[in-house]
N, CA, C and O atoms as a DFTB+ gen file, in Angstrom:
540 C
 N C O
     1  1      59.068     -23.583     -12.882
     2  2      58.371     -23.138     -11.697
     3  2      59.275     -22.179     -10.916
     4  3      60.463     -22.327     -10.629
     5  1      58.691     -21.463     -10.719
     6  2      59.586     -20.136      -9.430
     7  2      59.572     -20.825      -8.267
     8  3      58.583     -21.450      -7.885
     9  1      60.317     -20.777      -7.836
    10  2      60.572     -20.950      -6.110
    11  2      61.737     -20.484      -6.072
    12  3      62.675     -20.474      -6.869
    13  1      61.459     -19.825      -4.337
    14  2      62.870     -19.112      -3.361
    15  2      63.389     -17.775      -4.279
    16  3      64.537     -17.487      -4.618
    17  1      62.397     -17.226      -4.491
    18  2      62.407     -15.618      -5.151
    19  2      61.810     -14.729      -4.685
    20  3      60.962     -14.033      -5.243
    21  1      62.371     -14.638      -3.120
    22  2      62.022     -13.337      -2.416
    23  2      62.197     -12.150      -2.545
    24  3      61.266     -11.346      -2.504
    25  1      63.368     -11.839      -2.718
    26  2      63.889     -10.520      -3.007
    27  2      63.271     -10.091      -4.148
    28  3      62.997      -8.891      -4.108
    29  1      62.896     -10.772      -5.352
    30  2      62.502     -10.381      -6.603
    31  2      61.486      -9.007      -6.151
    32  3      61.611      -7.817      -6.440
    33  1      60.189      -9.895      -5.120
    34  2      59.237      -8.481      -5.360
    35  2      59.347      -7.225      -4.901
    36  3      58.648      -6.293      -5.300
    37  1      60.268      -7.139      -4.003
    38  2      60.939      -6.264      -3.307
    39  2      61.653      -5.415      -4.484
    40  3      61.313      -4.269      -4.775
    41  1      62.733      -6.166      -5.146
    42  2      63.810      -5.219      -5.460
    43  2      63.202      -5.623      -7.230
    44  3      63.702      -6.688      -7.593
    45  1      62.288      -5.001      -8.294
    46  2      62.212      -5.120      -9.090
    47  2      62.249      -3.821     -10.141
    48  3      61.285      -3.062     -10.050
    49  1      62.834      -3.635     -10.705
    50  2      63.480      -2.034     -11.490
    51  2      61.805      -1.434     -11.941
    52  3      61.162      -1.861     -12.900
    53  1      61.443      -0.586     -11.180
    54  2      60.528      -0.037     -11.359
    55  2      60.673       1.406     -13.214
    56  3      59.897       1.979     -13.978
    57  1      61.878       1.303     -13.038
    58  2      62.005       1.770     -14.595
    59  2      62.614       1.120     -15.395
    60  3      63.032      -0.030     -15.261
    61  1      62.758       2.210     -16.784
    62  2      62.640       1.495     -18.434
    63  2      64.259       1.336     -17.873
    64  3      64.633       0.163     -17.861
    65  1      65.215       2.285     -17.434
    66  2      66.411       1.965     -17.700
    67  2      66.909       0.897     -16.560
    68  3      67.974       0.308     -16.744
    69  1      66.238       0.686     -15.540
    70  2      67.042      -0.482     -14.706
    71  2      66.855      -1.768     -15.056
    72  3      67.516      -2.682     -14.563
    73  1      65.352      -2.039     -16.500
    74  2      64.829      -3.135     -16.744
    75  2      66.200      -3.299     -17.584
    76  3      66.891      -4.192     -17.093
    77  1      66.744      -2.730     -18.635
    78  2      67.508      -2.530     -19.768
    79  2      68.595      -3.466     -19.263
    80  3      69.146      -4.441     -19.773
    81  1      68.752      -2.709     -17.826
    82  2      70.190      -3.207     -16.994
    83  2      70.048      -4.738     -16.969
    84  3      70.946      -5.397     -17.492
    85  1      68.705      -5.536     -16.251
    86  2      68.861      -6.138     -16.247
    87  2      68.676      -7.610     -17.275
    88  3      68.940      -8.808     -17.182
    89  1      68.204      -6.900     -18.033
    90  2      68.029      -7.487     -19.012
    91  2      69.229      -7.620     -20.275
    92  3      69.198      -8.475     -21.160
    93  1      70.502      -6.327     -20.081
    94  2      71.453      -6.526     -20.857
    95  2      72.377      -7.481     -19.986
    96  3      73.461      -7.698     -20.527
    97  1      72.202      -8.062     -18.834
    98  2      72.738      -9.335     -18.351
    99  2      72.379     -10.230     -18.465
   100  3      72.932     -11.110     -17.804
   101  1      71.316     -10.595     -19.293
   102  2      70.568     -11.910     -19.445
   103  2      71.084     -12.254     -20.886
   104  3      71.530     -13.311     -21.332
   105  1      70.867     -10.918     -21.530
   106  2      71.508     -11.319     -23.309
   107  2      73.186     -11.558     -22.731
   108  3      73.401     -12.753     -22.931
   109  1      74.078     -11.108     -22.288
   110  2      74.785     -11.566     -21.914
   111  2      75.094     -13.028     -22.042
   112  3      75.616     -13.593     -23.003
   113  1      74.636     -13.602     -20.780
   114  2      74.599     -14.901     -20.805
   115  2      74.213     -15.464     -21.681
   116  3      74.597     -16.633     -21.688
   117  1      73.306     -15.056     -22.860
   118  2      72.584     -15.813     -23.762
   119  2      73.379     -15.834     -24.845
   120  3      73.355     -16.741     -25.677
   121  1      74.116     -14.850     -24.892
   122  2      75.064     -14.779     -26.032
   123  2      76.319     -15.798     -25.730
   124  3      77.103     -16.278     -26.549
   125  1      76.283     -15.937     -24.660
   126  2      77.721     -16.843     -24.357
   127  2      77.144     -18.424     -24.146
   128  3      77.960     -19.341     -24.230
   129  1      75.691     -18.728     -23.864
   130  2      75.435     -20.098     -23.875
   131  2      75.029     -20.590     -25.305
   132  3      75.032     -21.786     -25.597
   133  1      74.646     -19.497     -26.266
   134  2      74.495     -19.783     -27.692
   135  2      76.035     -20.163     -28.104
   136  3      76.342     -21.276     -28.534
   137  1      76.962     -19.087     -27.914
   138  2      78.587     -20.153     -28.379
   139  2      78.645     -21.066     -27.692
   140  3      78.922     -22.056     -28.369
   141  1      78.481     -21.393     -26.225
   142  2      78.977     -22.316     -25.839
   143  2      78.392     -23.807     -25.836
   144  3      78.984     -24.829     -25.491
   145  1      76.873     -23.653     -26.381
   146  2      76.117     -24.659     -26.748
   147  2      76.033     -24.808     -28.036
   148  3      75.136     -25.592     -28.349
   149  1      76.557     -24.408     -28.822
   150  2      76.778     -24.160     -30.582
   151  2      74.645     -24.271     -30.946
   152  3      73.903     -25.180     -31.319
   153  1      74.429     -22.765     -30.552
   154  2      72.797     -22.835     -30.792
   155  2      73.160     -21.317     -31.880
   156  3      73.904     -20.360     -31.662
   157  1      72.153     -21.686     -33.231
   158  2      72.356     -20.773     -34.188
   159  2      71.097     -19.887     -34.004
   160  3      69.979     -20.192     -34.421
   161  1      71.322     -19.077     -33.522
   162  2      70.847     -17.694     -33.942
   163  2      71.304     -16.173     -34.399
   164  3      72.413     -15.650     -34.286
   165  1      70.370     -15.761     -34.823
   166  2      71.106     -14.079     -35.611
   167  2      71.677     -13.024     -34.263
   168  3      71.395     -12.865     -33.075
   169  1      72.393     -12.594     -35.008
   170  2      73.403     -11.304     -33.792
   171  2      72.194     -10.741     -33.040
   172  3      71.410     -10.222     -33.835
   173  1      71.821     -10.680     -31.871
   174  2      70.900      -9.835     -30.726
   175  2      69.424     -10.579     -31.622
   176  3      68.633      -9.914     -32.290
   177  1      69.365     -11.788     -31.451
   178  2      68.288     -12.451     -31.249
   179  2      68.151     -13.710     -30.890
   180  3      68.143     -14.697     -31.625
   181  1      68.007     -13.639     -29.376
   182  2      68.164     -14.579     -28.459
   183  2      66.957     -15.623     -28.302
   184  3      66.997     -16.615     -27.574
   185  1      65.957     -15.264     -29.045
   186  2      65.033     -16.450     -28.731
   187  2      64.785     -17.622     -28.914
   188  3      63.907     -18.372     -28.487
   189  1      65.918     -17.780     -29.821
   190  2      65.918     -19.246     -30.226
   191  2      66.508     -20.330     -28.754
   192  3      66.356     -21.520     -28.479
   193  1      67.265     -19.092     -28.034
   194  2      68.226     -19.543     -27.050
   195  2      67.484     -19.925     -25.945
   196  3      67.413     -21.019     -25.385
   197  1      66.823     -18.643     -25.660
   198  2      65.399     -19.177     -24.728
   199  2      64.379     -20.188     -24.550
   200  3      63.940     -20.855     -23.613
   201  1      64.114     -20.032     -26.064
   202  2      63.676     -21.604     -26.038
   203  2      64.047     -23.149     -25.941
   204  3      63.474     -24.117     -25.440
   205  1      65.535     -22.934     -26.795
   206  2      66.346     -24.073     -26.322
   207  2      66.277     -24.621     -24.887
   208  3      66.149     -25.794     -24.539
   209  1      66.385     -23.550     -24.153
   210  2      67.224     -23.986     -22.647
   211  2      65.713     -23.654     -21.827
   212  3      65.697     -23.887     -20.618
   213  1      64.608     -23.181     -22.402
   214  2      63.160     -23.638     -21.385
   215  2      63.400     -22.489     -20.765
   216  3      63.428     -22.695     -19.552
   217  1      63.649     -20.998     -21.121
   218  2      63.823     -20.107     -19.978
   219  2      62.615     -19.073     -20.609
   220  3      62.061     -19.224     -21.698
   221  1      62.374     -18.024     -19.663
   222  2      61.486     -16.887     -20.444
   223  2      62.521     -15.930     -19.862
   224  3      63.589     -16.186     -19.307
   225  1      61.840     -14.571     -20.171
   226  2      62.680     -13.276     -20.153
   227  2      62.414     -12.627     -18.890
   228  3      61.256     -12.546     -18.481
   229  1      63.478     -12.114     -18.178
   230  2      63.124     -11.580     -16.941
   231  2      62.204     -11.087     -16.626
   232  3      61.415     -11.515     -15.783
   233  1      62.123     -10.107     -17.230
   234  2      60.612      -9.457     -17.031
   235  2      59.297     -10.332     -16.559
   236  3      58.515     -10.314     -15.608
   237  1      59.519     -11.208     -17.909
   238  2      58.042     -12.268     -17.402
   239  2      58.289     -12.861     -16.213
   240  3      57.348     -12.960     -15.425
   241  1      59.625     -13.380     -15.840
   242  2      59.936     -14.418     -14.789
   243  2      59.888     -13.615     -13.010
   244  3      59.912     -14.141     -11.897
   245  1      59.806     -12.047     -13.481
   246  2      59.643     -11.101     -12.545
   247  2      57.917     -10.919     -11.995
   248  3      57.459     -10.947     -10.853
   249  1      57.196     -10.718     -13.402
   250  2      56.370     -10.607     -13.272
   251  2      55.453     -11.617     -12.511
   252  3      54.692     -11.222     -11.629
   253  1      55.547     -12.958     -12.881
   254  2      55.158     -14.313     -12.530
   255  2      55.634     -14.340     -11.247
   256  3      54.875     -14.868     -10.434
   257  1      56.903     -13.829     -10.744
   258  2      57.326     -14.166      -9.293
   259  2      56.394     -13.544      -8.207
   260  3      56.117     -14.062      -7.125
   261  1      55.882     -12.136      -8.764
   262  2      54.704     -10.945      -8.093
   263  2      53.273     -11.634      -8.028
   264  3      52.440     -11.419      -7.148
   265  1      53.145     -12.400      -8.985
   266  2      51.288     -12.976      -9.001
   267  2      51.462     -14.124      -7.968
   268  3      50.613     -14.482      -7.152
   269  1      52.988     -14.756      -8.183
   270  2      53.191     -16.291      -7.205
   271  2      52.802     -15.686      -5.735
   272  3      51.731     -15.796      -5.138
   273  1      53.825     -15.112      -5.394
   274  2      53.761     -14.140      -3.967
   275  2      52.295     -13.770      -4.133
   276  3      51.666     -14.644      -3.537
   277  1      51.522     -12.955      -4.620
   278  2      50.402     -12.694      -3.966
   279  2      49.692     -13.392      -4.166
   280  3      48.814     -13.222      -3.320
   281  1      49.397     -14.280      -4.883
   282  2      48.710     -15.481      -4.804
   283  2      48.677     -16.429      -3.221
   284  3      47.779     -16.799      -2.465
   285  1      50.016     -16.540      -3.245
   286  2      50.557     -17.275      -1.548
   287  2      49.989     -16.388      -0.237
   288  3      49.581     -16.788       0.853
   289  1      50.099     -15.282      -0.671
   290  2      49.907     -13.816       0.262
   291  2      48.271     -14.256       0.644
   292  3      48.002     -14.282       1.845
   293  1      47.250     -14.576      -0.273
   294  2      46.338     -14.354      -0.185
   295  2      45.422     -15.759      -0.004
   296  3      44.212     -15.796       0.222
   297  1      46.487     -17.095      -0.194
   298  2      45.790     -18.048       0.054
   299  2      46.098     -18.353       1.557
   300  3      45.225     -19.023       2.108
   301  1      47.142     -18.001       2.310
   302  2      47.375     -17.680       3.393
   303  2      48.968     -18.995       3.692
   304  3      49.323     -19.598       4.704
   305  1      49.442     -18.967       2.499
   306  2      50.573     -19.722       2.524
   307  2      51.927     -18.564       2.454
   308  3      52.804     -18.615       1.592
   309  1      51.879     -17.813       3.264
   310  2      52.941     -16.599       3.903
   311  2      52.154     -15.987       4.697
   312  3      51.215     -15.314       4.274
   313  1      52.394     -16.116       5.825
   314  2      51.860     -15.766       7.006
   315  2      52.245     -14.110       7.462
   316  3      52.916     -13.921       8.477
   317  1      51.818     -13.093       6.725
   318  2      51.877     -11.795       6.867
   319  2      50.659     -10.878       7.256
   320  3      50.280      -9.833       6.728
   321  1      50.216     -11.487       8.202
   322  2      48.714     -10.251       7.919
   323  2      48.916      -8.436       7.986
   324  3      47.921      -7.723       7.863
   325  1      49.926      -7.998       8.136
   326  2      50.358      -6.859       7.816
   327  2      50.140      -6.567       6.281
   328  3      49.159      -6.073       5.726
   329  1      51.345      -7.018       5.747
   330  2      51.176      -7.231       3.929
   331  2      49.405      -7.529       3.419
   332  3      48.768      -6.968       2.529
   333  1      48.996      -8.578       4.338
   334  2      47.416      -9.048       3.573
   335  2      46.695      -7.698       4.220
   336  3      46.090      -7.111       3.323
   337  1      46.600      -7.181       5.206
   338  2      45.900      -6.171       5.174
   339  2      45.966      -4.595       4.585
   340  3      45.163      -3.683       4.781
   341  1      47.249      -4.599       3.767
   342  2      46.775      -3.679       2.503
   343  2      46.882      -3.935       1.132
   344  3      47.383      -3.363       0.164
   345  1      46.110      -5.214       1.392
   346  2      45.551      -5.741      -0.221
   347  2      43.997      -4.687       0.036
   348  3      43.300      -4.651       1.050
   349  1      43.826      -3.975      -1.164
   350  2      42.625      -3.650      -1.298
   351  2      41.354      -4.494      -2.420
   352  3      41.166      -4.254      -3.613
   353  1      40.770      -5.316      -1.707
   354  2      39.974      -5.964      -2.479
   355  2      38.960      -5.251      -2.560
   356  3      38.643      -4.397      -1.732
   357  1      38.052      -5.675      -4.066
   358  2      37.222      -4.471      -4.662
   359  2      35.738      -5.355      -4.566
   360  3      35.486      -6.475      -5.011
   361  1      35.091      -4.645      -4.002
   362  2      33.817      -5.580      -3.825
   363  2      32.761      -4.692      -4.759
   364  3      32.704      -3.663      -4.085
   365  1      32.069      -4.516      -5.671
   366  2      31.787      -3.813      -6.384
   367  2      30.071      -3.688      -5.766
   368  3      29.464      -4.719      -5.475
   369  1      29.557      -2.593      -5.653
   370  2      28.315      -2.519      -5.432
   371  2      27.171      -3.045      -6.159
   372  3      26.092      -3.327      -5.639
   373  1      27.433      -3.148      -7.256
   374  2      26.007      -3.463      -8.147
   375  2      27.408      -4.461      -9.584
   376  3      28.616      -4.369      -9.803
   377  1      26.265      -5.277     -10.159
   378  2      26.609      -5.560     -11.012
   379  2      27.768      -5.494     -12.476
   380  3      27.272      -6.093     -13.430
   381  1      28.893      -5.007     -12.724
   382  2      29.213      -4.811     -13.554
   383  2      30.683      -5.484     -14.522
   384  3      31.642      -5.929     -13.892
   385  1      30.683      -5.480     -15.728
   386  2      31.759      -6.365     -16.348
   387  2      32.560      -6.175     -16.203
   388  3      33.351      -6.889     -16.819
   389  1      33.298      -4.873     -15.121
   390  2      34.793      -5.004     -14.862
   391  2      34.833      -5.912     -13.908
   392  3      33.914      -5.724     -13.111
   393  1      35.681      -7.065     -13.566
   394  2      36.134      -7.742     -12.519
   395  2      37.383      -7.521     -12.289
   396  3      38.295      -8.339     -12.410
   397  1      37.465      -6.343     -11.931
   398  2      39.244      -6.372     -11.897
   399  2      39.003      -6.922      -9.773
   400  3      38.021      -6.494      -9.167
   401  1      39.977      -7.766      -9.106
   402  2      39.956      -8.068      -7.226
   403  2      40.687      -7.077      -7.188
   404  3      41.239      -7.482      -6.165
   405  1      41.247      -6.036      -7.401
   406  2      41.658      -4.963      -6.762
   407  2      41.334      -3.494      -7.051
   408  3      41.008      -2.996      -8.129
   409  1      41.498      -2.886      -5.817
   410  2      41.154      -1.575      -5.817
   411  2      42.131      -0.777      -5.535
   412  3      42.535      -0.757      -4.372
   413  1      42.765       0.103      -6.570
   414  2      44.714       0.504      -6.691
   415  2      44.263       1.914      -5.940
   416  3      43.236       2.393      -6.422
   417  1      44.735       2.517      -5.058
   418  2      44.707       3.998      -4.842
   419  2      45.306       4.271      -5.292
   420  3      46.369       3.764      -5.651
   421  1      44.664       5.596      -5.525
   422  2      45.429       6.870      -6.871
   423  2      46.983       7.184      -5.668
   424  3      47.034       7.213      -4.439
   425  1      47.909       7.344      -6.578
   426  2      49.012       7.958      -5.873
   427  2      49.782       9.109      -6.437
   428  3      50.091       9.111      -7.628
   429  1      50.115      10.117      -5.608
   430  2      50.869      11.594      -6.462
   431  2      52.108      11.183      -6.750
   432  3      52.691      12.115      -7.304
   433  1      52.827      10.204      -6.641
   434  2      54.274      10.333      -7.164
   435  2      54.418       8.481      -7.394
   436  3      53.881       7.561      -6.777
   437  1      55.609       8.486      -8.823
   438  2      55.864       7.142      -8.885
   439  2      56.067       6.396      -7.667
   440  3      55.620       5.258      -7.530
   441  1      56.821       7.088      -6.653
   442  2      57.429       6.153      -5.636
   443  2      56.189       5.359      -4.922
   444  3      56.435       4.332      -4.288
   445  1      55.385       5.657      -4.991
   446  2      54.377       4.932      -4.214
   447  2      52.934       4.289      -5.580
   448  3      51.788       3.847      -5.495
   449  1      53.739       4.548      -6.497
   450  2      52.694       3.558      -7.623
   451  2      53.807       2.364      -7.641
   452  3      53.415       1.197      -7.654
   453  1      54.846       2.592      -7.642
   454  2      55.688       1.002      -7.732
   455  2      55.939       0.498      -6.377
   456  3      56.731      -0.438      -6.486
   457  1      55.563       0.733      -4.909
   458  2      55.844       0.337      -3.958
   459  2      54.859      -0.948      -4.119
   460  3      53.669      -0.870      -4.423
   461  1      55.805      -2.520      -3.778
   462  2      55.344      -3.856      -3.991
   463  2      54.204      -4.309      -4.355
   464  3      53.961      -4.755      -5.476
   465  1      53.287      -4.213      -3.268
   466  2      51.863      -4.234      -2.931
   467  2      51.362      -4.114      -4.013
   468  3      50.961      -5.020      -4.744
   469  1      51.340      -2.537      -4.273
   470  2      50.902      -1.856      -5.694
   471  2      50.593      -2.426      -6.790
   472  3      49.508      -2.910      -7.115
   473  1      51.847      -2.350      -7.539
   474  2      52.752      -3.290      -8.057
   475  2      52.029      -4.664      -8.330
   476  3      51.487      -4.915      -9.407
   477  1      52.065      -5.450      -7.361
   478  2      51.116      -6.781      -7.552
   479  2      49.894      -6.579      -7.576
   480  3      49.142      -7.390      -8.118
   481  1      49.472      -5.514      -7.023
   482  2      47.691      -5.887      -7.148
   483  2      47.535      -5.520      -9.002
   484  3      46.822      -6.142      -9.790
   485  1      48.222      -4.623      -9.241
   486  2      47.814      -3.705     -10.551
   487  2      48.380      -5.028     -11.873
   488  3      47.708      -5.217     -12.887
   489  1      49.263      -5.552     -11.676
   490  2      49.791      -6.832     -12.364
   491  2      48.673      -8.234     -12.168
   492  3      48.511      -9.249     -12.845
   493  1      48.070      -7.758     -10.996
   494  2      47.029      -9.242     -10.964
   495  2      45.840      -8.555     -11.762
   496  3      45.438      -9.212     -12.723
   497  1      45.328      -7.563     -11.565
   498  2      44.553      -6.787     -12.820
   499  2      44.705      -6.511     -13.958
   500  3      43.822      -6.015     -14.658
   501  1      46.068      -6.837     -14.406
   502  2      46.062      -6.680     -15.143
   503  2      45.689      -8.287     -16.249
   504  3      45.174      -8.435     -17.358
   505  1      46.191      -9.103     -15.362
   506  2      46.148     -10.610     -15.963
   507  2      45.286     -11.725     -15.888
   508  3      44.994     -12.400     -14.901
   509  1      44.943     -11.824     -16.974
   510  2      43.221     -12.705     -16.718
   511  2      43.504     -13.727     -16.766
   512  3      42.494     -14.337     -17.119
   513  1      44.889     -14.886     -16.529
   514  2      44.725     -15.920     -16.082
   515  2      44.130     -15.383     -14.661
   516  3      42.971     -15.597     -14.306
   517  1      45.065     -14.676     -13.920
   518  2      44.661     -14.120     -12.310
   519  2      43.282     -13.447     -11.976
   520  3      42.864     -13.444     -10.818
   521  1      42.675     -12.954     -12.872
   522  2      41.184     -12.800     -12.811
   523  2      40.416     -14.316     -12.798
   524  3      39.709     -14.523     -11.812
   525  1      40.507     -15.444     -13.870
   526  2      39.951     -16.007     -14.297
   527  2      39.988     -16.780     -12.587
   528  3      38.920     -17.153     -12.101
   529  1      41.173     -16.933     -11.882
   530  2      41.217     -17.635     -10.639
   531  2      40.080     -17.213      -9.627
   532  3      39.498     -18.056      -8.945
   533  1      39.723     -15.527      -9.551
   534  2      39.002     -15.036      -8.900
   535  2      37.559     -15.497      -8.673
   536  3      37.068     -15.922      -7.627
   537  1      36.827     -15.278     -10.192
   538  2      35.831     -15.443     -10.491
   539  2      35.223     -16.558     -10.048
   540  3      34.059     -16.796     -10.369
């Protein structure tokens, strides 16, 4: 379970090379708890390790931290109505099989397609456990 991962949605490497970064600190560690737990796996394949020790990969554990937060954001367990009022929820006029709850504005430059908000609404669209909650 995530808890006390604030900073995560804030500060999350909106590119390929800061993910790399942080992710060549995780093999890191994984490489040193595989010697130090005598866990056999092949040179730069850590999943055996991951699974051993119950962990997932940053990324996911990043990602999951963004749906937690807006999930909380929106059940009203973080008391921000600033933040909740630029959630754009999508109320669709007529009938149709997209259910995506958000409505992403188009933006001219990355900096404002990865600004937080964003970011989480487009990650809760993207994920149909988080749809399936909607519905």
């Amino acid at each position: 379970m995530i808890k006390n991962l604030y900073g995560v949605i804030i500060w999350d490497p909106c590119t390929l090379d800061g993910s790399k970064q942080l992710e060549r600190v995780q093999r890191k560690f994984l490489k040193f708890a595989a010697f130090a737990l005598r866990i056999e796996c092949q040179p730069h394949e850590y999943q055996p390790v991951l699974q051993r020790l119950h962990l997932s990969t940053l990324c996911d554990r990043r990602k999951q931290a963004n749906l937690t937060f807006l999930t909380k954001l929106i059940n009203g367990e973080v008391d921000s109505p600033a933040l909740l009022s630029k959630l754009n929820f999508r109320v669709p006029s007529f009938y149709s099989r997209y259910s995506f709850p958000f409505q992403i504005p188009v933006s001219r430059c990355n900096y404002l397609v990865n600004r937080p908000i964003a970011r989480m609404t487009k990650l809760a669209n993207e994920d149909p456990l988080f749809l399936n909650v909607w519905q």
